[in-house]
C-alpha positions as CSV (number, residue, x, y, z in Angstrom):
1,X,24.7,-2.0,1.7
2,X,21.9,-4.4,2.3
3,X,18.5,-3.5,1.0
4,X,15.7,-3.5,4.0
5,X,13.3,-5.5,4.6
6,X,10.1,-4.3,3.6
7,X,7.4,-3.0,5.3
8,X,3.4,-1.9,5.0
9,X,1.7,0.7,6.4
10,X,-2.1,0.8,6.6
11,X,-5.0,3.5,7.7
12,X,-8.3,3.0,8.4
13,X,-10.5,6.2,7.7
14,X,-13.9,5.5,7.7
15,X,-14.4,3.0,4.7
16,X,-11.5,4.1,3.3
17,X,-8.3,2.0,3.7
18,X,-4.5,3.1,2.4
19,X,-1.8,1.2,2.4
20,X,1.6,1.8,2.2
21,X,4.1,-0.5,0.9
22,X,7.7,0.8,1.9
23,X,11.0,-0.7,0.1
24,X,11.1,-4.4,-1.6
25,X,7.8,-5.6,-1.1
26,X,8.1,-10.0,-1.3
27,X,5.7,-12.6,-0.1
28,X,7.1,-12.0,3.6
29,X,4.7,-10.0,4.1
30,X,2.1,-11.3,1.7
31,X,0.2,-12.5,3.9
32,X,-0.3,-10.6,6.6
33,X,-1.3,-8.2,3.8
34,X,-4.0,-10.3,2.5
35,X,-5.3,-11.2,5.7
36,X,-6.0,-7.2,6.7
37,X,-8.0,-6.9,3.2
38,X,-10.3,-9.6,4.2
39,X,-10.9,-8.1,7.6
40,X,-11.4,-4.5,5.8
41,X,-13.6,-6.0,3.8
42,X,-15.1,-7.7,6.0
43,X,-15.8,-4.6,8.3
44,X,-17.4,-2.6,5.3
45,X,-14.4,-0.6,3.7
46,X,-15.5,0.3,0.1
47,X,-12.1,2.3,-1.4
48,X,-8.9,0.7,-1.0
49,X,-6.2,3.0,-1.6
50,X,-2.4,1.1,-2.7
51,X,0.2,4.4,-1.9
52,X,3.5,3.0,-3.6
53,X,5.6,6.4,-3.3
54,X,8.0,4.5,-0.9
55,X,7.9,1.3,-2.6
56,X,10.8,0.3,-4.4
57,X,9.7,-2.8,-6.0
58,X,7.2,-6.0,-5.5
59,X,7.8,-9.4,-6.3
60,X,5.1,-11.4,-8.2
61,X,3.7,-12.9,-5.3
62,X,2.6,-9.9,-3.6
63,X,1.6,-8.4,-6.9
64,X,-0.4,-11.9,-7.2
65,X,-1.9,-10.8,-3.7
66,X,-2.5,-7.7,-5.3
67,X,-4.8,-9.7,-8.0
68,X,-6.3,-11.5,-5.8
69,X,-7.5,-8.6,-4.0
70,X,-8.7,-6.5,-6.8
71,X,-10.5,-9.4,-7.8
72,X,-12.6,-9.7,-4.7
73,X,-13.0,-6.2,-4.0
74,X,-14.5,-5.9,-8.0
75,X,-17.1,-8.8,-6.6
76,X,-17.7,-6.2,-3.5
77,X,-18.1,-3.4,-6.2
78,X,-15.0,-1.6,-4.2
79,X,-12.9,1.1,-5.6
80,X,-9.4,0.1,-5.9
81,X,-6.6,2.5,-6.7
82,X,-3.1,2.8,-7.2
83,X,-1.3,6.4,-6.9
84,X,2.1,7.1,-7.0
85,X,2.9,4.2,-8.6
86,X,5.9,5.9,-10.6
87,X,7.1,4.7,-13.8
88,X,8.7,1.4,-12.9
89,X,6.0,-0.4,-10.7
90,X,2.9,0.8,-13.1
91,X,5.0,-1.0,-16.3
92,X,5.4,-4.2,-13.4
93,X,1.8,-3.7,-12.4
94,X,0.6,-3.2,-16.3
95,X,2.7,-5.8,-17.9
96,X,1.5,-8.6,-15.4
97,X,-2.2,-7.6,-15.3
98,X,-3.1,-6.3,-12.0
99,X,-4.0,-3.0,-14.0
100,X,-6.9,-5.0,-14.7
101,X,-8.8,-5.2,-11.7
102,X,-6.8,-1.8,-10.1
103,X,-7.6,1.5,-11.2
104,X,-4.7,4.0,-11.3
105,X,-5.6,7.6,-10.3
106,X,-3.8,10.7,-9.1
107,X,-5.9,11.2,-6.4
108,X,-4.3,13.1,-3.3
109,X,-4.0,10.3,-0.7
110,X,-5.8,11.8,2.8
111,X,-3.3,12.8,5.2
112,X,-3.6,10.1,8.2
113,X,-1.3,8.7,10.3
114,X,-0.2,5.2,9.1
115,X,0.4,2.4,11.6
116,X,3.0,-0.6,10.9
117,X,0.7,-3.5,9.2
118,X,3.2,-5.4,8.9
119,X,6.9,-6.0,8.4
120,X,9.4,-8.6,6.6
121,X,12.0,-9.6,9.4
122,X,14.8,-11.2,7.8
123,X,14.2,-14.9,8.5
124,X,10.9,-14.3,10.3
125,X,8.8,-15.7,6.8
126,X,9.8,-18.5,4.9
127,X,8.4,-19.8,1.3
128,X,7.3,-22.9,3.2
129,X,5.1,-20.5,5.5
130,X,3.5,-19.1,3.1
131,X,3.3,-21.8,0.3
132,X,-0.2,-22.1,-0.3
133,X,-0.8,-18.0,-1.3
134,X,2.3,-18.4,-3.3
135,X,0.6,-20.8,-4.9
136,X,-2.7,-19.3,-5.1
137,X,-1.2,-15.9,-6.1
138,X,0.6,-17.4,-9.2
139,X,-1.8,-19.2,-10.7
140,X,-4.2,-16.0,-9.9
141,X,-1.8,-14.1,-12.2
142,X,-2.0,-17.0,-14.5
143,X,-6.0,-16.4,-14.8
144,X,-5.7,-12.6,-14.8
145,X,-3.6,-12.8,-18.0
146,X,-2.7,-15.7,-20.5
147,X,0.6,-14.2,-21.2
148,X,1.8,-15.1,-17.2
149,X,1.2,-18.8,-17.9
150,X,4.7,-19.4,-19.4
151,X,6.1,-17.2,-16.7
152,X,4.9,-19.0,-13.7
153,X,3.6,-22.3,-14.8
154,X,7.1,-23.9,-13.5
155,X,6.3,-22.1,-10.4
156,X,2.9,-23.3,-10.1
157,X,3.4,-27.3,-11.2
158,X,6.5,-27.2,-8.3
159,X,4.8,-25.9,-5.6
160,X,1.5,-27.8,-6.5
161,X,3.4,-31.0,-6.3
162,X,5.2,-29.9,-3.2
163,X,2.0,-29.3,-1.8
164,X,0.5,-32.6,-3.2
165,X,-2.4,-30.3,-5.3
């Protein structure tokens, strides 16, 4: 049976945010992700809340996003936490640094109704779409932690030549 195609989910309460990543979370929907963090940002939101009871797994360039946006929301001075992160995606999240600039709590999350942020139609995204925060999200987990270098520096030299960086 095919896996499906991931999904986030997203609430806005107050200055509060939560999202919701449901199933495989990949770089198809990477950036419509990052894109809603700059506009919560940029309309005030202090807390963002990462809910990954329904995500199965991430792949290194949304957890790159991830970085990137614990980064700028440490600049802002936001909180940034990660609940039900379950065994498997904390040792992802811990082992490629993001537990760095995201806090891990067991906070209940507020009960709100989530709308779709955004979802990964098969097809809909390619790698060529999104190339440049592929790129930027590598070599953000390349800064975040030494250790990443050898695992994406292949990643990072091919698609900076793609993309004549």
């Amino acid at each position: 049976m095919p896996e499906a195609e991931a999904q986030v989910l997203a609430a806005v309460q107050g200055d509060v945010v939560v999202f919701r990543p449901v199933g495989r979370v990949t770089f198809k929907v990477s950036k419509e992700f990052r894109e809603y963090v700059a506009k919560a940002f940029a309309a005030g939101a202090t807390c963002l809340i990462l809910d990954l009871a329904q995500c199965a797994t991430m792949d290194s360039t949304f957890m790159g996003v991830l970085a990137m946006t614990g980064i700028e929301g440490r600049k802002r001075q936001a909180r940034l936490l990660v609940v039900n992160a379950g065994e498997s995606n904390r040792k992802l999240l811990d082992d490629i640094g993001v537990s760095r600039v995201w806090s891990f709590s067991d906070i209940e999350v507020p009960e709100t109704e989530l709308g779709l942020l955004c979802e990964a139609a098969k097809g809909a995204v390619s790698t060529g779409d999104v190339a440049d925060l592929v790129l930027a999200a590598h070599q953000t987990l390349m800064d975040l932690d030494e250790a990443n270098i050898p695992k994406f520096k292949n990643v990072v030299e091919l698609l900076s030549l793609e993309l004549g960086k």
